[in-house]
KEDRENTI-129152 format. One record per residue (C-alpha): chain; residue in one letter; x, y, z. Coordinates in steps of 0.25 Angstrom, whole numbers, padded with zeros to 4 digits. Layout:
BEGIN
REC   chaine   residu    east   north      up
REC        A        a       X       Y       Z
...
***
This chain:
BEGIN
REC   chaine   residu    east   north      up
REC        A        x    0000    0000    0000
REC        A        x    0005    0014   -0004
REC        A        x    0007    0023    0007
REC        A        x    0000    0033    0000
REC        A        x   -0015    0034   -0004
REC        A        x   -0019    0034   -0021
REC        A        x   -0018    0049   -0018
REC        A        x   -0005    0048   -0016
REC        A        x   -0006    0054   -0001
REC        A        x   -0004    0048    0012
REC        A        x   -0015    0046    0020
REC        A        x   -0007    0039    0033
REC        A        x   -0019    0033    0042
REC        A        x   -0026    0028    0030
REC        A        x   -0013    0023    0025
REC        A        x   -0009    0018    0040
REC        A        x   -0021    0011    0041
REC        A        x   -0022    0003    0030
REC        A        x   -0009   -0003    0032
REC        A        x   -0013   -0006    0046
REC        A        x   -0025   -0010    0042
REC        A        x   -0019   -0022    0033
REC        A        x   -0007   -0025    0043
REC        A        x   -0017   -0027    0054
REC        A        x   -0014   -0041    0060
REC        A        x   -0020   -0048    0072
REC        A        x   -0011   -0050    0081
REC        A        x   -0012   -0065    0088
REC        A        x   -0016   -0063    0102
REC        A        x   -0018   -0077    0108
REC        A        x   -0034   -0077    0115
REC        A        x   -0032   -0090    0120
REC        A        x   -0034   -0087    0136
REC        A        x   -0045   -0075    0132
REC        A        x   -0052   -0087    0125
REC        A        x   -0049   -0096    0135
REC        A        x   -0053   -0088    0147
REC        A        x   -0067   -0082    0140
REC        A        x   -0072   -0098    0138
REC        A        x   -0068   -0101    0152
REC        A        x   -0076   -0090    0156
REC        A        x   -0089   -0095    0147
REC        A        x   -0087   -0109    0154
REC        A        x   -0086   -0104    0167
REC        A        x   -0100   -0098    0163
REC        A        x   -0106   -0108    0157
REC        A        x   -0101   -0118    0168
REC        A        x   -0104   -0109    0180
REC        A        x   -0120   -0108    0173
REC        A        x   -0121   -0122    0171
REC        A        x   -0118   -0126    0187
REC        A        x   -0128   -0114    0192
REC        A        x   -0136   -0122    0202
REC        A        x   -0148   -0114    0207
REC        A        x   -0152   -0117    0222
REC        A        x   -0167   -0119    0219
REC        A        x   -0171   -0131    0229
REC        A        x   -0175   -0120    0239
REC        A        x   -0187   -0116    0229
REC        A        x   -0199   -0122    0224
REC        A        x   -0198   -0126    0210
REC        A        x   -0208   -0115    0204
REC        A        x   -0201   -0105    0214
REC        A        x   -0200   -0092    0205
REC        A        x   -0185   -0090    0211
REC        A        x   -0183   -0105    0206
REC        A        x   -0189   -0099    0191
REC        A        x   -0181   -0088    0192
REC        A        x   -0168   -0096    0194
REC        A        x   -0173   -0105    0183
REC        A        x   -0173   -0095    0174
REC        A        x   -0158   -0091    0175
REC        A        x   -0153   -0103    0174
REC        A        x   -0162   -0106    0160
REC        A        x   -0156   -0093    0156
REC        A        x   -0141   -0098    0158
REC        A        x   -0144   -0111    0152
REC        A        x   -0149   -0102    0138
REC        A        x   -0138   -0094    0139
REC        A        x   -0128   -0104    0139
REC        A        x   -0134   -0108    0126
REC        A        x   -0134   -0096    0122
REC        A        x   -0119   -0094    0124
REC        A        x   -0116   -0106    0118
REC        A        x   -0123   -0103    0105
REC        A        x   -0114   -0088    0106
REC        A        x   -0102   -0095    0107
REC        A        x   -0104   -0106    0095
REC        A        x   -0108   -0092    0086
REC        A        x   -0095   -0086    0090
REC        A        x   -0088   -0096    0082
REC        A        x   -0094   -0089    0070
REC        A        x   -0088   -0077    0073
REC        A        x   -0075   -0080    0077
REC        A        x   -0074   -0088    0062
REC        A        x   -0078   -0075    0057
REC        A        x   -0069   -0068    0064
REC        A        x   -0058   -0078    0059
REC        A        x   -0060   -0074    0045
REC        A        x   -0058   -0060    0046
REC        A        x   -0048   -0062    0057
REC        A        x   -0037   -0057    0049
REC        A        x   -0044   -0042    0046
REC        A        x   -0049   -0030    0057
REC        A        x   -0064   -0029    0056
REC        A        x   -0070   -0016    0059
REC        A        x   -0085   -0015    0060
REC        A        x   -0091   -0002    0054
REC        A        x   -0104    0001    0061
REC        A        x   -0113    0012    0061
REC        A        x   -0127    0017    0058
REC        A        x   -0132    0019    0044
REC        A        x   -0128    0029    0034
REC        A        x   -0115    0032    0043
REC        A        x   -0107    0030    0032
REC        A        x   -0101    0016    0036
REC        A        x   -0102    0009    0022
REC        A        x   -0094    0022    0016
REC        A        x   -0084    0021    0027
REC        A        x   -0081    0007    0023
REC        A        x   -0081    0010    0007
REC        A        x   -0071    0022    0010
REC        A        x   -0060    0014    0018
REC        A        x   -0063    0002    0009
REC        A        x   -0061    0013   -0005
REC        A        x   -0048    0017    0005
REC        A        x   -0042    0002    0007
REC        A        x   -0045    0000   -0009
REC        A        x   -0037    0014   -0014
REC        A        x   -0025    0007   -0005
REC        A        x   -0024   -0004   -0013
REC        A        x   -0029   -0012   -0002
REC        A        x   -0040   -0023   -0002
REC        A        x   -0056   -0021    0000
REC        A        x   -0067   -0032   -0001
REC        A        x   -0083   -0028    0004
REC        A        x   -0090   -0040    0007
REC        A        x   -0105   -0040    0015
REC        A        x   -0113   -0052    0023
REC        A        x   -0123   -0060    0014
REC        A        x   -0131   -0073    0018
REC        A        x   -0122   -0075    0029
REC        A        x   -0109   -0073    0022
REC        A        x   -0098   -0063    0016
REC        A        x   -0100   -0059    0003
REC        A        x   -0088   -0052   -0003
REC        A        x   -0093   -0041   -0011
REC        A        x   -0087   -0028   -0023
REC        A        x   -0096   -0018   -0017
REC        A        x   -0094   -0006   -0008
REC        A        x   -0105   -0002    0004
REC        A        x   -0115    0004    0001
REC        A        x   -0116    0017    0006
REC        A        x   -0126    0029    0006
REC        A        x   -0137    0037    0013
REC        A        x   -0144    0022    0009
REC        A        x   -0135    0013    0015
REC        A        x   -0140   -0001    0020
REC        A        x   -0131   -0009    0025
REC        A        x   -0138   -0022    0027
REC        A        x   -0129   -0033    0029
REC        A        x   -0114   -0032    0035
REC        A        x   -0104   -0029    0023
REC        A        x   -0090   -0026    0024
REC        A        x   -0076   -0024    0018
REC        A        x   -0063   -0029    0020
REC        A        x   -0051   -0018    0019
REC        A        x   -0038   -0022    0015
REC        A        x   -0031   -0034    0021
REC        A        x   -0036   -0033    0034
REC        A        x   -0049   -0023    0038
REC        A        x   -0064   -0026    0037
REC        A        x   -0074   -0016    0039
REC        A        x   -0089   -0021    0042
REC        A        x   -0101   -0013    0039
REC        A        x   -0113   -0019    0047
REC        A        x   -0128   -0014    0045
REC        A        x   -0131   -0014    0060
REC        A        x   -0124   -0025    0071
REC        A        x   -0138   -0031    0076
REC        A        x   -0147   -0027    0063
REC        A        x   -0141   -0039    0054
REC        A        x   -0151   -0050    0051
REC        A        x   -0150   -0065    0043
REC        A        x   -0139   -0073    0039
REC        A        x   -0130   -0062    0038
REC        A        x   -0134   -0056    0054
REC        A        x   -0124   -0068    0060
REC        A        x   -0111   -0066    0051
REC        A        x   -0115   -0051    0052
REC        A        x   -0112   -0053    0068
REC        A        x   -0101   -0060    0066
REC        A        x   -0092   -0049    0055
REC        A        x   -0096   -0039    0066
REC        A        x   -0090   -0048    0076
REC        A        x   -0078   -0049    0070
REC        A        x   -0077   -0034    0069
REC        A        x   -0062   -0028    0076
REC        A        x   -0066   -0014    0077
REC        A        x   -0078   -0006    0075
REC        A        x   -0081    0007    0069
REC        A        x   -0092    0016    0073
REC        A        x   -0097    0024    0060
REC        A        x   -0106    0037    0064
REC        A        x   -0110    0048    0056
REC        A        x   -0103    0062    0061
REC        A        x   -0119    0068    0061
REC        A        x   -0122    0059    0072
REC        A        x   -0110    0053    0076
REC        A        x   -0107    0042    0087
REC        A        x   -0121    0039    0092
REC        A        x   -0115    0030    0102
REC        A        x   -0128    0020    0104
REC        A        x   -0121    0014    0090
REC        A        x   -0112    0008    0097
REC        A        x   -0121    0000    0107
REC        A        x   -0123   -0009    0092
REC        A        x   -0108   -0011    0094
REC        A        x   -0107   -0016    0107
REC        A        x   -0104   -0030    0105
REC        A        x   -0091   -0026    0097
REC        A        x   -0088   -0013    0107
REC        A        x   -0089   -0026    0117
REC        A        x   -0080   -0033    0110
REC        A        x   -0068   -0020    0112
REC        A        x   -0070   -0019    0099
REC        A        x   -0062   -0005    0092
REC        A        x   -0072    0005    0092
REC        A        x   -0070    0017    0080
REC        A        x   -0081    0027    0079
REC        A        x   -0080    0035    0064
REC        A        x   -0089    0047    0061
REC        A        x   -0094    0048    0049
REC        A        x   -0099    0057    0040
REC        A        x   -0090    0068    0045
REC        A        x   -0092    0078    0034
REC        A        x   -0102    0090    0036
REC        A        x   -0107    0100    0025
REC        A        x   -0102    0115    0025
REC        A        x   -0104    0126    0015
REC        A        x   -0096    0129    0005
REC        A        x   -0095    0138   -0006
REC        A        x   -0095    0131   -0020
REC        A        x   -0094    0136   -0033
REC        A        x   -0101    0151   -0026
REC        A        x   -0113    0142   -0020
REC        A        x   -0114    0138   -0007
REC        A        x   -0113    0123   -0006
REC        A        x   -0114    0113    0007
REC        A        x   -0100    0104    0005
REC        A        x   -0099    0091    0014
REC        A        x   -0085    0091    0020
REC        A        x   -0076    0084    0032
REC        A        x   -0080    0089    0048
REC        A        x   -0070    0096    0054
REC        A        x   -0058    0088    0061
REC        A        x   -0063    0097    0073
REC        A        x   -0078    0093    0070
REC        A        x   -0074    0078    0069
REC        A        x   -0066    0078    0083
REC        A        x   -0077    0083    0089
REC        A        x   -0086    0073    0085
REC        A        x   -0076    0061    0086
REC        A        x   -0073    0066    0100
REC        A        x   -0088    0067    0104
REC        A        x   -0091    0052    0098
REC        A        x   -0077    0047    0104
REC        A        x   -0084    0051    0119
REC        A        x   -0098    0047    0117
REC        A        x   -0093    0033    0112
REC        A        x   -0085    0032    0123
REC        A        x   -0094    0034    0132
REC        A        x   -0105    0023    0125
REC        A        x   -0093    0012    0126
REC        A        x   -0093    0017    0140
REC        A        x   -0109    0013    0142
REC        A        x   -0106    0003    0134
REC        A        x   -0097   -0004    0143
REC        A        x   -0086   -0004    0132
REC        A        x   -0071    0001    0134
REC        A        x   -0071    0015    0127
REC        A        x   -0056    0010    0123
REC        A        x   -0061    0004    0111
REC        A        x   -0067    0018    0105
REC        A        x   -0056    0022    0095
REC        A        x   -0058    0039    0093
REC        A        x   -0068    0042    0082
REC        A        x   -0066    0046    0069
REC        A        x   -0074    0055    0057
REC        A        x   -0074    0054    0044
REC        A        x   -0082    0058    0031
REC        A        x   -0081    0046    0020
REC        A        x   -0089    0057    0010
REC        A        x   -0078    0067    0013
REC        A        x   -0067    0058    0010
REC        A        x   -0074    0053   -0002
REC        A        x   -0078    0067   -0007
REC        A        x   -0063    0071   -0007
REC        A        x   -0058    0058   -0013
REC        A        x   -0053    0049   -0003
REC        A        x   -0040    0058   -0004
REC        A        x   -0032    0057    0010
REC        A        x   -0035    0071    0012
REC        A        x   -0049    0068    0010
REC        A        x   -0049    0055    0020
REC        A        x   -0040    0064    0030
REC        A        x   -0051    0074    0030
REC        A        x   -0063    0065    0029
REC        A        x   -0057    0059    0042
REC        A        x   -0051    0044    0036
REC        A        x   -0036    0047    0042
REC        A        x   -0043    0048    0055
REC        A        x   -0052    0037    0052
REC        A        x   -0039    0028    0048
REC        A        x   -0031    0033    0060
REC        A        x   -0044    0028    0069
REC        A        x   -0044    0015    0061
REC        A        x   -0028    0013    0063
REC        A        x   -0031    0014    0079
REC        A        x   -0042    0005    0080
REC        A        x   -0036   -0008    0071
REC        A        x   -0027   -0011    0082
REC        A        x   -0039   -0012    0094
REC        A        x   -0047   -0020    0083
REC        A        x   -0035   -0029    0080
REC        A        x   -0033   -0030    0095
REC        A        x   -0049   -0035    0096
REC        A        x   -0047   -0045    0084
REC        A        x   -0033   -0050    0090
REC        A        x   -0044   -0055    0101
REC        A        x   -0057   -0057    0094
REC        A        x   -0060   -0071    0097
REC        A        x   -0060   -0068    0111
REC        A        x   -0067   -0055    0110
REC        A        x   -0078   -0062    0103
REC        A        x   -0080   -0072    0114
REC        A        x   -0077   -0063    0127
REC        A        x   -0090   -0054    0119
REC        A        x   -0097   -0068    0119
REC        A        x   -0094   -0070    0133
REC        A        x   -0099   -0057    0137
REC        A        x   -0111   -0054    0130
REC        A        x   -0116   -0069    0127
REC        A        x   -0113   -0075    0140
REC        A        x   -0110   -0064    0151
REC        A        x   -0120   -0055    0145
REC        A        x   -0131   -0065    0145
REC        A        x   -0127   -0068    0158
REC        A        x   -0128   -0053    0162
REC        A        x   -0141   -0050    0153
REC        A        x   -0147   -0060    0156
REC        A        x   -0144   -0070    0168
REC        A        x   -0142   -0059    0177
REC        A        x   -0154   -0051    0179
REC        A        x   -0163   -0065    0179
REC        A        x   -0152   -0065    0193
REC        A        x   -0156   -0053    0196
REC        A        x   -0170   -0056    0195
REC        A        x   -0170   -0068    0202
REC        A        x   -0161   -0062    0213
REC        A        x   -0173   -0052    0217
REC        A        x   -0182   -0061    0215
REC        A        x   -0173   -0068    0229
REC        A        x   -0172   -0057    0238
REC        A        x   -0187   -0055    0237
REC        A        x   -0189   -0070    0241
REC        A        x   -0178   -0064    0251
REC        A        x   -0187   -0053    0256
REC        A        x   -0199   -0062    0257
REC        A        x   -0192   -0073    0265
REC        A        x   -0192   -0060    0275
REC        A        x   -0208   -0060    0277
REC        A        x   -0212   -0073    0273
REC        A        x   -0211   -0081    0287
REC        A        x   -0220   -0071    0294
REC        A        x   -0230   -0072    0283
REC        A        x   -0228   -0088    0282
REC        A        x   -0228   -0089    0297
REC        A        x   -0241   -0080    0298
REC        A        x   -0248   -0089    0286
REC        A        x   -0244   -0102    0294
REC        A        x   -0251   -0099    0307
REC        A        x   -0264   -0093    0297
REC        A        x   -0265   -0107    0292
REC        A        x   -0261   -0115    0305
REC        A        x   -0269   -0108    0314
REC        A        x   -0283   -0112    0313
REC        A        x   -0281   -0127    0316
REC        A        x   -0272   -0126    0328
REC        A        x   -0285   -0125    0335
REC        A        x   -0289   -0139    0332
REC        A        x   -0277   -0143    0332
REC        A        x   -0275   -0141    0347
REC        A        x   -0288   -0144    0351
REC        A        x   -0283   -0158    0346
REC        A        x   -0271   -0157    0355
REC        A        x   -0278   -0153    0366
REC        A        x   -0285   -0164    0368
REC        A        x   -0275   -0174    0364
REC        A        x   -0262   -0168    0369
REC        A        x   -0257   -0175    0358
REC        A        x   -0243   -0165    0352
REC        A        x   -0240   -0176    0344
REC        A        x   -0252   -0177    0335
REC        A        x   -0253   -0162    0336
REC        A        x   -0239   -0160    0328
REC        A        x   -0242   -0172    0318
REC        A        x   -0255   -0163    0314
REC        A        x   -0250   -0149    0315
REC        A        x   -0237   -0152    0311
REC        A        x   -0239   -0156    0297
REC        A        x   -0250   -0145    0295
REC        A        x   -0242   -0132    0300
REC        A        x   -0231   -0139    0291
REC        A        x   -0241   -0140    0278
REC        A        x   -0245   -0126    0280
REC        A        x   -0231   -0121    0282
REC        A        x   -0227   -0125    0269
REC        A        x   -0241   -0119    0263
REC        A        x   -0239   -0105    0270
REC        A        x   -0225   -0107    0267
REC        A        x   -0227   -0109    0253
REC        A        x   -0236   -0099    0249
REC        A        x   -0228   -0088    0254
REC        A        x   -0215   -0094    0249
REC        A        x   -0218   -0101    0236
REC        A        x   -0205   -0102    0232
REC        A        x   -0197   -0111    0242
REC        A        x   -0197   -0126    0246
REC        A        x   -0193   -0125    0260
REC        A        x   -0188   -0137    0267
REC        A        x   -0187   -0133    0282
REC        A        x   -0204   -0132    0281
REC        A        x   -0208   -0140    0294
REC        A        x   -0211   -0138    0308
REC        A        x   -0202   -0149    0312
REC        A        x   -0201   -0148    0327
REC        A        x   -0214   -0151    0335
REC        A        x   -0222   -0141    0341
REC        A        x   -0220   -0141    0356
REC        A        x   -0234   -0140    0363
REC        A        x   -0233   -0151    0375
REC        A        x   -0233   -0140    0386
REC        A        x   -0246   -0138    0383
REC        A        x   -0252   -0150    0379
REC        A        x   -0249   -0156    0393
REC        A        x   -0260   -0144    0398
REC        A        x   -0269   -0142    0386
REC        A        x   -0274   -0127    0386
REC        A        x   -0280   -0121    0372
REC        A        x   -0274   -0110    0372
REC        A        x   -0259   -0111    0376
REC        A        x   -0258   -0123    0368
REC        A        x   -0264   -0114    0355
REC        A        x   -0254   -0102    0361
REC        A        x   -0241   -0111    0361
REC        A        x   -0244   -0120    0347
REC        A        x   -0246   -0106    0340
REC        A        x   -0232   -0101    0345
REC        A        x   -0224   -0115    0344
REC        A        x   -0230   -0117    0329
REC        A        x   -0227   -0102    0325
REC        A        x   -0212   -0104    0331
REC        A        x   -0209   -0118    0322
REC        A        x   -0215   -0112    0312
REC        A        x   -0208   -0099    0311
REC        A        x   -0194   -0108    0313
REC        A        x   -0199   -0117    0300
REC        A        x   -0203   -0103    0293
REC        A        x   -0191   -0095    0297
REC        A        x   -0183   -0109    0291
REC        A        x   -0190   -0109    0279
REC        A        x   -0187   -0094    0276
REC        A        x   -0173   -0097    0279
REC        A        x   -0173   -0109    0270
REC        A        x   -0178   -0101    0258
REC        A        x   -0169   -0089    0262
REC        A        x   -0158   -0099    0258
REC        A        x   -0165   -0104    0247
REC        A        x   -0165   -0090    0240
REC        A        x   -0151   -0086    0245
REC        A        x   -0146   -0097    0239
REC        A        x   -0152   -0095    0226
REC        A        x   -0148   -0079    0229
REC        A        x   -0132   -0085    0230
REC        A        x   -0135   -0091    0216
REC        A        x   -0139   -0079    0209
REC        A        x   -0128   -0071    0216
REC        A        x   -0118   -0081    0212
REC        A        x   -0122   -0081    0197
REC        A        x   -0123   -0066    0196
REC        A        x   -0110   -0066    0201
REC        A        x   -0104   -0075    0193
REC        A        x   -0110   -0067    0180
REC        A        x   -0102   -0056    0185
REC        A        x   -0088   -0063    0188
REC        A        x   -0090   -0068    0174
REC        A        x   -0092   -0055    0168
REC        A        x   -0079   -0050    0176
REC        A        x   -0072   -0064    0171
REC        A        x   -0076   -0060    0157
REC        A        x   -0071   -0044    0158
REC        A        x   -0059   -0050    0163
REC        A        x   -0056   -0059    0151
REC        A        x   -0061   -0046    0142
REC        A        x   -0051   -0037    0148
REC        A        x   -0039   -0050    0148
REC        A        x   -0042   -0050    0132
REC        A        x   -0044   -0035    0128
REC        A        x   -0029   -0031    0136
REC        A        x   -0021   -0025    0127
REC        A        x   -0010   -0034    0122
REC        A        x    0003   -0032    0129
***
């Protein structure tokens, strides 16, 4: 390549840039342990989920706490599927991204009529006046299909499908219609190029430039770390101008002043969305402007593309091929660890955490209603057991017979126990239920009088029954602090895997010494 452009002047960053462009190479960095630690990580998951026990025995089976728990672990058992289907489609993508693996993909987004087709065109008509290779190609019925034809541009441009071009030996720009808007057979190898992407660059108009909600459609690759170049385009304005004695309205280039200003303001709001974002604002590269028009209008001369904004555009390029060779250097990994955190983790967080949540609420106030219920229970008890003491004692007077007197009260104040018990408490199976020690009343049998012997049965049947009550409260007390220690344990063990998995993130993102 000459180190001149056809017009015989040197235009150094473009220059510079294409040269870097086609002696970029991926240096070999060995993701052996990354890969190794992020499957540990997914088998320590996956086996952690499969042992979850639940300590239901405490609850009747149609218990809405035992519901509630039934429903998490239905939901762990679908997502483990789900993850599994995930992983199996990553193998696509890291085929795809084998193929290209010796080129740095940058993924052109924006909204319509921002001019990205004409960007593409212009640094493909660039690439050709060097000498230097430039193939189109486009997605159709699931497959590339190479093809003569430039993009389409215009104030109707619709771009339908994802087309791109490769530039040189080594560069491929990709021109998508919308990263969640594809539909058919194309919509799964769509993912896949976009995927593969190395850098990104964020095209908006310089009329409305940098409306930041844009890049919320890039968040999966902003995830990923992911270089980040936001060009404004369109940075031409008309002014008056005398021609020919008649006052006429001539397009021309911003000011340098005008586009700083711009570049600066889109530079701090972008900044401030990665930071809502959760995204490290490191991977925003200082925005460019450029008019494609302009640089057209004055024939691609390097004067023109230095006004128009391409030097600056190339000098931008040149600093963000080093990030995006860094990211492909650890793709496969990249590709994973993004599995890992949005598939399984984020599920795990989306999904199986606020059914903790719920279920955990749902607890304390079986915890706040364990507080009242042994007065009501005990109140209901002696409701129901009260009106056939009477006849029951008449019996016993007569008799002076305790022992067929337990053998019939015993049994019914048990029964209607478990009844009263029930109906407060419906979700529990207590097992400490009984009146199990006898009810001493022989002091008063040996001189039978009505009235102390109704005055001291009433006192020692309310105190064994408030000792069975008080037990059984504390059984199911346990019963729903157990289950409590379950749900804390799994919530916390969400969020140590989440910290396991920053930890990996940071390990395989650390510059290379």
């Amino acid at each position: 390549m000459n180190a001149t452009n056809p017009q015989g002047v040197v235009a150094p960053h473009e220059l510079c840039f294409l040269s870097t462009v086609n002696a970029a190479a991926r240096a070999h960095t060995d993701l052996t342990p990354a890969l190794a630690s992020l499957h540990a990580w997914h088998e320590h998951i996956e086996r952690t989920l499969e042992s979850l026990q639940w300590p239901l025995s405490g609850f009747k089976p149609d218990s809405a706490f035992v519901a509630q728990a039934q429903a998490i672990g239905q939901t762990l058992r679908t997502l483990s599927g789900y993850w599994a289907q995930q992983r199996s489609e990553l193998v696509h993508a890291s085929k795809l991204a084998e193929l290209l693996n010796d080129k740095v993909i940058f993924l052109v987004f924006g909204k319509f009529n921002v001019g990205k087709s004409a960007f593409c065109n212009l640094l493909a008509k660039r690439f050709s006046a060097h000498a230097q290779p430039v193939q189109y190609f486009h997605l159709e019925n699931g497959g590339v299909v190479e093809t003569s034809d430039t993009f389409a541009e215009g104030e109707t441009e619709t771009t339908a499908r994802l087309q791109g071009v490769c530039l040189g030996q080594k560069l491929v720009l990709l021109d998508t219609p919308g990263l969640h808007s594809v539909t058919g057979k194309n919509a799964e190898l769509t993912k896949r190029f976009i995927e593969s992407a190395d850098g990104l660059l964020w095209l908006s108009s310089s009329a409305s430039p940098g409306q930041t909600q844009e890049l919320e459609e890039l968040s999966t690759e902003l995830g990923r770390g992911k270089p980040l170049l936001p060009v404004l385009t369109r940075s031409d304005v008309f002014e008056e101008d005398e021609v020919d004695g008649e006052i006429q309205k001539l397009l021309r280039n911003k000011t340098p002043e005008n586009r700083v200003l711009q570049e600066n303001d889109v530079y701090d709001r972008a900044s401030a969305k990665l930071d809502a974002m959760g995204l490290e604002a490191s991977i925003l590269v200082a925005p460019v402007s450029i008019s494609t028009y302009m640089a057209r209008t004055e024939g691609l001369t390097p004067q023109a593309l230095e006004e128009a904004g391409f030097e600056s555009l190339y000098a931008a390029l040149l600093d963000i091929i080093q990030p995006a060779l860094a990211y492909k250097q650890r793709k496969p990994a990249e590709v994973l660890l993004h599995h890992q955190e949005e598939n399984v983790l984020g599920s795990l967080v989306d999904t199986v955490l606020p059914q903790l949540s719920q279920l955990h609420v749902a607890l304390n106030a079986g915890q706040q209603a364990l507080i009242h219920a042994p007065d009501q229970i005990l109140k209901n008890f002696w409701r129901k057991t009260a009106p056939i003491l009477p006849a029951m004692l008449e019996k016993l007077v007569e008799s002076g017979n305790s022992q067929a007197f337990h053998a019939e009260l015993i049994p019914i104040a048990n029964t209607t126990l478990l009844q009263v018990f029930s109906d407060i408490l419906p979700d529990y199976v207590p097992s400490c239920s009984e009146l199990q020690q006898p009810l001493e009343l022989t002091e008063y049998t040996a001189q039978p009088n009505y009235e102390k012997l109704y005055m001291a049965l009433q006192q020692v049947l309310q105190n064994h029954t408030e000792i069975a009550v008080n037990a059984m409260a504390a059984e199911c007390r346990n019963t729903l602090s157990l289950l409590e220690k379950c749900i804390a344990d799994l919530q916390m063990f969400i969020a140590d895997s989440d910290d396991a998995l920053q930890r990996i993130k940071v390990t395989l993102r650390a510059p290379l010494a």
